[in-house]
C-alpha positions as CSV (number, residue, x, y, z in Angstrom):
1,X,0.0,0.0,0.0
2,X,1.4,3.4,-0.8
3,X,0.4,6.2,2.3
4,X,0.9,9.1,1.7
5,X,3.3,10.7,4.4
6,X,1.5,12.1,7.4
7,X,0.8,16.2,7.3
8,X,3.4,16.9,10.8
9,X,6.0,14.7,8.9
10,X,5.6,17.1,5.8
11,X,6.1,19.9,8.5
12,X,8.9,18.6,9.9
13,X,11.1,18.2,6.2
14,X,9.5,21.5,5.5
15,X,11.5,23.2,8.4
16,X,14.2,20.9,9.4
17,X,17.2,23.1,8.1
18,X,15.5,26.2,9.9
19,X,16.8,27.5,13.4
20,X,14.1,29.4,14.8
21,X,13.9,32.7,16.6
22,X,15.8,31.4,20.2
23,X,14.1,35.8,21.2
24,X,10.7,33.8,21.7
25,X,9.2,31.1,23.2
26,X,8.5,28.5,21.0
27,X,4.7,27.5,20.3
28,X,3.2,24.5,18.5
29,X,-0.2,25.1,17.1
30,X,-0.4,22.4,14.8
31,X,-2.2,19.3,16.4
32,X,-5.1,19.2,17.7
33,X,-4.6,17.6,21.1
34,X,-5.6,19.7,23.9
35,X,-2.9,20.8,25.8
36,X,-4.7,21.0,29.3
37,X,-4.8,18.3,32.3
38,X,-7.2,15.3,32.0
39,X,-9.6,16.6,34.9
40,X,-8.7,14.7,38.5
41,X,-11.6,12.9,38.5
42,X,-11.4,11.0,35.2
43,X,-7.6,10.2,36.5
44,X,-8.7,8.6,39.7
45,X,-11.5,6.5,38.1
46,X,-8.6,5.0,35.6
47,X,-6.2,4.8,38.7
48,X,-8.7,3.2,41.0
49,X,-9.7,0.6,38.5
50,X,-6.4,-0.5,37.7
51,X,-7.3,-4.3,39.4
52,X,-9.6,-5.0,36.4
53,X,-6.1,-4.9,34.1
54,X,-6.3,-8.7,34.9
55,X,-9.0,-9.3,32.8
56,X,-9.8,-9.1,29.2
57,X,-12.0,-7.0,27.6
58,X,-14.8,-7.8,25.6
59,X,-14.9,-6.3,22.1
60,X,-18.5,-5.0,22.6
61,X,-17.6,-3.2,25.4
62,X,-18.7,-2.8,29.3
63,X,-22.4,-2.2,29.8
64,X,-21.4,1.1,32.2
65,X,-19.2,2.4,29.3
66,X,-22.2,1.7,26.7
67,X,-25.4,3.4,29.0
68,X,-22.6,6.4,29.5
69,X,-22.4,6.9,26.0
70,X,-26.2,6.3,25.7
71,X,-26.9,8.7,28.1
72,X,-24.5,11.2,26.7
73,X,-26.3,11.2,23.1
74,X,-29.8,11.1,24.8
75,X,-29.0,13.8,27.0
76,X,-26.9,15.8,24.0
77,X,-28.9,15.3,21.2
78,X,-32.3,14.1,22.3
79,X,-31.6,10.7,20.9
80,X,-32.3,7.5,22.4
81,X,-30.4,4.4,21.3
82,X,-30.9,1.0,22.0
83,X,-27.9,-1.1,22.7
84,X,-27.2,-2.6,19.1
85,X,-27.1,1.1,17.7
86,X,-24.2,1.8,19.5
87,X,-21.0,0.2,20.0
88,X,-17.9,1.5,22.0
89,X,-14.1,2.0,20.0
90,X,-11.0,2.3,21.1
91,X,-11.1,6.2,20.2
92,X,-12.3,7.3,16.8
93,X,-9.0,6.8,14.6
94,X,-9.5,2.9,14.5
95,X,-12.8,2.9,13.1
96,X,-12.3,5.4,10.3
97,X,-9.5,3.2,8.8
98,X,-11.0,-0.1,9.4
99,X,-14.9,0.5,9.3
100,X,-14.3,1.2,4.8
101,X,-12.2,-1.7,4.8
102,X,-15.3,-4.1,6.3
103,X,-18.0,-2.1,4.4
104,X,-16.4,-2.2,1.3
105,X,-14.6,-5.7,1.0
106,X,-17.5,-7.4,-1.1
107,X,-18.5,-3.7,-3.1
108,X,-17.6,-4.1,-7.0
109,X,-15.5,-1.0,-7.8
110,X,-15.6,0.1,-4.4
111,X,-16.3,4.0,-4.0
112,X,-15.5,6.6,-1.4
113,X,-16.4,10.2,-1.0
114,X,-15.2,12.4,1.9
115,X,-14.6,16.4,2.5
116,X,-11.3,17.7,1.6
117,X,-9.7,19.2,3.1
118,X,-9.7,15.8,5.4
119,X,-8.2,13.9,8.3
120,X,-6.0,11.8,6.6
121,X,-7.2,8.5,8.1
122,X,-9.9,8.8,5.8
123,X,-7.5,8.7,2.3
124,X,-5.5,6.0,4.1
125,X,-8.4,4.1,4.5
126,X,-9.7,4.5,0.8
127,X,-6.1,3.6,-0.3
128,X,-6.5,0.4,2.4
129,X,-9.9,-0.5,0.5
130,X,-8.8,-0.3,-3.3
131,X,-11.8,2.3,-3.5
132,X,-12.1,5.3,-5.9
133,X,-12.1,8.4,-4.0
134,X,-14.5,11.2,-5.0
135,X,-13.6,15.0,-3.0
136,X,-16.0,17.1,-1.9
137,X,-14.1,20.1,-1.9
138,X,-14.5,22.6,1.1
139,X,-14.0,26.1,-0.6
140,X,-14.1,29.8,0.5
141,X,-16.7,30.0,-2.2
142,X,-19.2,27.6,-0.6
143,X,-19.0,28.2,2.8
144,X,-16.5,25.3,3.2
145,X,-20.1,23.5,3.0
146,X,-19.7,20.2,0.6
147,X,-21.4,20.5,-2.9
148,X,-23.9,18.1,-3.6
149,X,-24.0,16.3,-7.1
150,X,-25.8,14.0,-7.4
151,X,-24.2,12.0,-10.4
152,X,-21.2,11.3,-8.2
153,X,-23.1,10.7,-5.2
154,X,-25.3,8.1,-6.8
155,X,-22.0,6.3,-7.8
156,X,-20.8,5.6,-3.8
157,X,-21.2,3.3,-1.3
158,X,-19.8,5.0,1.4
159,X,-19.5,8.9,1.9
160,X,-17.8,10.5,5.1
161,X,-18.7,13.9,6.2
162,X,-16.7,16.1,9.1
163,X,-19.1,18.6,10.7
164,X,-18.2,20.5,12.6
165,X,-15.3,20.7,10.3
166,X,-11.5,19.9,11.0
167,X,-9.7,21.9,9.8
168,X,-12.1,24.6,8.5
169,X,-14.3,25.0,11.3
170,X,-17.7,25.1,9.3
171,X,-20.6,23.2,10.5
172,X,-23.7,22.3,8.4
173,X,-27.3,22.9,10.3
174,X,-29.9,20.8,11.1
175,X,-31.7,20.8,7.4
176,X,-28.4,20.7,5.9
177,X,-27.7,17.5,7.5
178,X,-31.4,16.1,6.9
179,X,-30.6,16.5,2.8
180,X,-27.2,14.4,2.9
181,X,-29.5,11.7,4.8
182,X,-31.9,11.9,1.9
183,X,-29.5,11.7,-0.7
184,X,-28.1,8.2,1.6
185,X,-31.6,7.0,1.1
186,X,-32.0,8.2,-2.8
187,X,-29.3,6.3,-3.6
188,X,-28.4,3.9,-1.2
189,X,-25.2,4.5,-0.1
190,X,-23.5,4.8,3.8
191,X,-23.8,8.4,5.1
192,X,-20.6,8.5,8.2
193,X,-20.5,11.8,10.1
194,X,-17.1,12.6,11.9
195,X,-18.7,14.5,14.7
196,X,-15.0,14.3,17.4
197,X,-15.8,18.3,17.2
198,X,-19.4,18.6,18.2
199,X,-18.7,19.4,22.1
200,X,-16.3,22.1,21.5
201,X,-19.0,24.9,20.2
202,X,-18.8,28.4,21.0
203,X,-22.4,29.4,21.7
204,X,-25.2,27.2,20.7
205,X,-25.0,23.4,20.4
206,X,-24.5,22.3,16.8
207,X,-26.3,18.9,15.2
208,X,-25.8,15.4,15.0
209,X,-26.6,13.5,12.2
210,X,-28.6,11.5,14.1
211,X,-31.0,14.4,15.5
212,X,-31.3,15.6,11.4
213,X,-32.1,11.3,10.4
214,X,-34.7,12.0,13.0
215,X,-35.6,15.3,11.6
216,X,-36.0,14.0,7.9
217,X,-37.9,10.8,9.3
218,X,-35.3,8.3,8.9
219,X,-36.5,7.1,12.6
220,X,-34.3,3.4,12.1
221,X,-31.1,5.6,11.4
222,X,-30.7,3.2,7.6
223,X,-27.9,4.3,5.9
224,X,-27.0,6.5,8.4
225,X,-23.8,6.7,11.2
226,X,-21.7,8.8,13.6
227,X,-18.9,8.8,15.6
228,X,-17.6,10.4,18.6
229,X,-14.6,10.8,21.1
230,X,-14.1,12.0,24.0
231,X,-10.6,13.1,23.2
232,X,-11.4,16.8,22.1
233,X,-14.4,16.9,24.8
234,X,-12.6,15.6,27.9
235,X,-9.3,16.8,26.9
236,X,-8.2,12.6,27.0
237,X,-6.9,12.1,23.9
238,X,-4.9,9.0,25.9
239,X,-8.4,7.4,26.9
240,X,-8.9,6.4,23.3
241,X,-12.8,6.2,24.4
242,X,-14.8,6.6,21.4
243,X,-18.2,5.3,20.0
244,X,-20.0,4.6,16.8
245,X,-23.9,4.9,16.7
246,X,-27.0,4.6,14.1
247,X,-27.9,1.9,12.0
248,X,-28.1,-1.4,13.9
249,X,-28.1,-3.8,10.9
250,X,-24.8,-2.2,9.8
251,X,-23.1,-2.1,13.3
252,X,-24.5,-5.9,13.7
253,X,-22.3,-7.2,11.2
254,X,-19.4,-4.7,12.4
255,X,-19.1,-5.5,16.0
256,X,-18.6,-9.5,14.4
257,X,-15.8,-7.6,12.3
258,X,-14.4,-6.2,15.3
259,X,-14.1,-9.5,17.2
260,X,-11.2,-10.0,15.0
261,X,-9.2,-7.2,15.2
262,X,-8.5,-6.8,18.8
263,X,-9.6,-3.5,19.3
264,X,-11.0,-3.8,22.8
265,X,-10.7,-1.1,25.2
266,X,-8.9,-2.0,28.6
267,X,-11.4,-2.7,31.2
268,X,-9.9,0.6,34.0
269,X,-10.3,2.7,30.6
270,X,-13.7,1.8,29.8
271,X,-14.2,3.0,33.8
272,X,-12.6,6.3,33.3
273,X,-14.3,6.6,29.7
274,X,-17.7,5.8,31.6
275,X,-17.7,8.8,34.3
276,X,-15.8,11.1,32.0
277,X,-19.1,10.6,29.4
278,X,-21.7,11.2,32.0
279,X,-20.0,14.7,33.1
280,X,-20.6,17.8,31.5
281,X,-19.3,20.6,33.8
282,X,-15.9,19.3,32.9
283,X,-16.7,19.9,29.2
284,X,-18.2,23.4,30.2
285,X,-14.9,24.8,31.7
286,X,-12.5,23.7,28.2
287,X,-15.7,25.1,26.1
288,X,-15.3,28.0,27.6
289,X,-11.0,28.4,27.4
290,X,-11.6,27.6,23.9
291,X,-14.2,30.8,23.3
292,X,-11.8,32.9,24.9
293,X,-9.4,31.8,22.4
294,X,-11.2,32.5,20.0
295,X,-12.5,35.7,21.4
296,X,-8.0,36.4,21.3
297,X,-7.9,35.5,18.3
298,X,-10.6,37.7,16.7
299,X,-9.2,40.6,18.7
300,X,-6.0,39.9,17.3
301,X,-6.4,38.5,13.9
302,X,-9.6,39.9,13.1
303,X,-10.6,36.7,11.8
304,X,-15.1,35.9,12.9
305,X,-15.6,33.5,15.4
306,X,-16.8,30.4,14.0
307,X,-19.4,27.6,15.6
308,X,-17.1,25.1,16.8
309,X,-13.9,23.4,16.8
310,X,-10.6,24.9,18.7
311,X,-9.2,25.7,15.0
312,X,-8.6,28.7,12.8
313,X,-8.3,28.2,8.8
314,X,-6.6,31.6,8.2
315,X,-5.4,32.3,4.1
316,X,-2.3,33.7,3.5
317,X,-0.2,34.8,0.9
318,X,2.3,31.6,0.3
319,X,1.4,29.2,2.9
320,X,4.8,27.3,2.5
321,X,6.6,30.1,2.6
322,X,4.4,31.9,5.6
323,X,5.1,28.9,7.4
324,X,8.6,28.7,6.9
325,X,9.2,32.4,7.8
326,X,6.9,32.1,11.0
327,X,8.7,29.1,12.5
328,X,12.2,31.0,11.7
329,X,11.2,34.6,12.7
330,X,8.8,34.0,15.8
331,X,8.9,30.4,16.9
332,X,5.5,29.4,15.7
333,X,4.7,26.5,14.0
334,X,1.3,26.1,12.2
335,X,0.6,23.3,9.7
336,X,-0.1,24.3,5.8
337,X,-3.5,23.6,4.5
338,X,-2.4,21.9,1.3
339,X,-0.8,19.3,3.6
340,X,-4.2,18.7,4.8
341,X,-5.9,18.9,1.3
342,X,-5.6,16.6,-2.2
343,X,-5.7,17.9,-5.8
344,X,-8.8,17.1,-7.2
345,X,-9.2,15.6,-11.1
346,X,-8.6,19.4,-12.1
347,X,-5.6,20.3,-10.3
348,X,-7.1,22.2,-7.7
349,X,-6.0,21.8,-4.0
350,X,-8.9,23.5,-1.8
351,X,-6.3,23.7,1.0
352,X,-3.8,25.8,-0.6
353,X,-2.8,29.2,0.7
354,X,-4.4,28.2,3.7
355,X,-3.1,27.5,7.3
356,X,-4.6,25.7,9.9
357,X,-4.0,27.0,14.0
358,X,-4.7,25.1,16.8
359,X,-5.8,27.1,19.8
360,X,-5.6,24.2,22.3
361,X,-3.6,25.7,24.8
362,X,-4.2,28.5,27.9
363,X,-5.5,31.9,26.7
364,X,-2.8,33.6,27.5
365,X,0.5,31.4,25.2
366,X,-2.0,31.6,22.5
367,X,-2.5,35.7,22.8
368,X,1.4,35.7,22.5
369,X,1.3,32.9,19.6
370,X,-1.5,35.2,17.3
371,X,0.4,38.1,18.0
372,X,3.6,36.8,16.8
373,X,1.1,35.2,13.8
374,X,0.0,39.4,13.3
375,X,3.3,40.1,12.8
376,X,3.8,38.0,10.5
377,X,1.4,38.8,8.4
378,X,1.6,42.9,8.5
C-alpha cells in the first residue's frame, strides 16, 4: 500500500534546516490535542480501577461504558439508542480506517467520497480498500459546506462527512444535515459523520446526524452513522474512548468484524471513559477556554468566530513560505493547508494558501502565539 506521508512529517522536512527565533518562546499550534490536564476525577477513576487490568475486555464493550455513551447522546442530542445502535471503539481513529475496509470488501468498484480538506485517516483508508475516491471540496466560495452532485453521489457506497469541520471549522445545520441523509436514502449508499468536534462549540450546540435522520424521518437511522470521542471533549486524547452509533443492521455485522481485530478497550479505561461521558461541567470549563481563544484571536487577527472546533483556517499569501518564515522569525509552527488537502481531477488543492491554527492551549500562550502570527502577516 502506498500512504501518503503524514501532514506533521511534511512539517517537519519542510522546516528541518530552519533554526528558529531562540528571542521567543516556541509554540506549536499544529495538532489538535488539547494541551490542558485530564480533569482529576477522570484520573482517579482510571487509577482506582487498575485491578480490572487482569481481565480481558470484551470487544462489545462494558455495559457502564455503553449506558454512559447512551446517556451522553440522549442527553446531548435528544436521541435514544438502543444497545445494538451503538458500539464502544478504542477512540475514533481505528474505526475510520478499518470500518471502509469491512463495508467495502465485497463492493464491486468500491467507491468513497469524503470532504477535503480531510483527516488523513480517511484517504488511508480509501487507499486500504482499493476504492475510488470522489472529494467534496471545502472552498471559500461555498461556505467550506460540501457541494452536492448528485451523479457522483449516486456512484458511492460510502460517503464520510466532518461537521463540525477539521480543519475549516464550518458546520452544516440541522436541514443541511437532513438532505445528505436523503441523498443516503435516494441512492443507497453509507452516510458517516465525523462529529470528534461537536462538544467544542462556542455558543449554541451544533447537530448530530442523528437528530437531522430523525428530523427528515429516517427514525431506524438506515444508511446512516456517527462517531464520537471524547478526546477533544474531555481533553483525553490518551483514553482512546470513542463510539459509533446509528444503524443497527450495519453495526451488527461490524461489531462480528471487530471481534477479530483486537480493538477492545482496557477494562480501567472503559471506567474512566464511563464517568468522564456522564459529566458535563468538565466539558463546560474547556468550552469556555476555547471561546476565549477564539475571542483572542478575533481581537487579534480579526478573523469571525466560527461555531465550533478549537481551530482557525486563516489564508495567506504563500502558505509554505508563511510557514517557513513564522517558525524561523517567531517560533510558531502552524501546519499548511495543502498538507491537509488533495488535488482534485482538475488540479485544484482546496487547502492551498491556507493554514490551519490550533488554539488548544491557555488563553494567554495563545494571545502571545497570534500576536507573533500578526506580525507575520503585517
Amino acid at each position: 500500500m502506498n500512504f501518503e506521508p503524514y501532514p506533521f512529517e511534511k512539517l517537519n522536512n519542510l522546516l528541518e534546516n530552519i533554526t528558529p527565533n531562540k528571542n521567543y518562546e516556541p509554540s506549536a499550534l499544529t495538532i489538535g490535542e488539547p494541551q490542558f490536564e485530564t480533569p482529576d476525577f477522570i484520573q482517579k477513576a482510571l487509577c482506582q480501577n487498575s485491578s480490572q487490568l487482569r481481565k480481558y475486555p470484551k470487544t462489545a464493550g462494558e455495559e457502564n461504558l455503553r449506558a454512559a455513551q447512551r446517556k451522553f447522546v440522549k442527553t446531548r442530542f435528544s436521541v435514544t439508542l438502543s444497545d445494538e445502535q451503538i458500539i464502544p471503539t478504542f477512540g475514533t481513529r481505528e474505526v475510520l480506517f478499518n470500518f471502509p475496509q469491512f463495508f467495502l470488501f465485497d463492493k464491486k468498484e468500491p467507491t468513497i467520497a469524503f470532504t477535503n480538506p480531510f483527516y488523513q485517516i480517511y484517504e488511508g483508508a480509501a487507499i486500504a480498500s482499493r476504492a475510488k475516491t470522489i472529494y467534496l471540496n471545502l472552498t471559500k466560495e461555498n461556505n467550506f459546506k460540501p457541494e452536492i452532485d448528485e451523479k457522483k453521489l449516486s456512484a458511492c457506497h460510502l460517503v464520510i462527512l466532518n461537521f463540525p469541520n477539521n480543519p475549516t471549522s464550518s458546520t452544516l445545520t440541522l436541514q443541511e444535515l437532513g438532505e445528505w441523509v436523503k441523498l443516503a436514502l435516494k441512492y443507497n449508499f453509507v452516510l458517516l459523520n465525523d462529529e470528534c468536534y461537536s462538544e467544542i462549540y462556542t455558543a449554541k450546540p451544533v447537530p448530530s446526524l442523528l437528530e437531522a435522520s430523525l428530523y427528515v424521518g429516517n427514525c431506524a437511522f438506515k444508511n446512516v452513522l456517527v462517531i464520537n470521542s471524547i478526546s477533544k471533549r474531555s481533553s483525553a486524547p490518551g483514553l482512546r474512548s470513542g463510539f459509533i452509533a446509528g444503524d443497527e443492521n450495519i453495526l451488527k455485522e461490524y461489531i462480528n468484524y471487530r471481534t477479530y481485530i483486537g480493538c477492545a478497550s482496557p477494562l480501567p479505561l472503559q471506567s474512566a471513559a464511563a464517568v468522564a461521558w456522564s459529566d458535563e461541567e468538565h466539558v463546560e470549563i474547556a468550552r469556555a477556554i476555547y471561546k476565549k481563544n477564539f475571542e483572542a484571536a478575533k481581537e487579534i487577527l480579526g478573523i469571525e468566530m466560527p461555531d465550533a472546533t478549537f481551530y482557525i483556517w486563516l489564508k495567506v499569501p504563500d502558505a509554505l513560505e508563511f510557514t517557513k518564515k513564522l517558525y524561523r522569525d517567531y517560533n510558531v509552527k502552524v501546519l499548511p493547508g495543502e498538507y491537509l488537502a488533495r488535488a482534485d481531477e482538475n488540479g485544484f488543492n482546496p487547502g492551498k494558501d491556507f493554514i490551519r491554527i490550533a488554539l488548544v492551549e491557555d488563553t494567554q500562550k495563545t494571545k502571545s502565539a497570534l500576536e507573533r502570527i500578526k506580525e507575520c502577516l503585517s
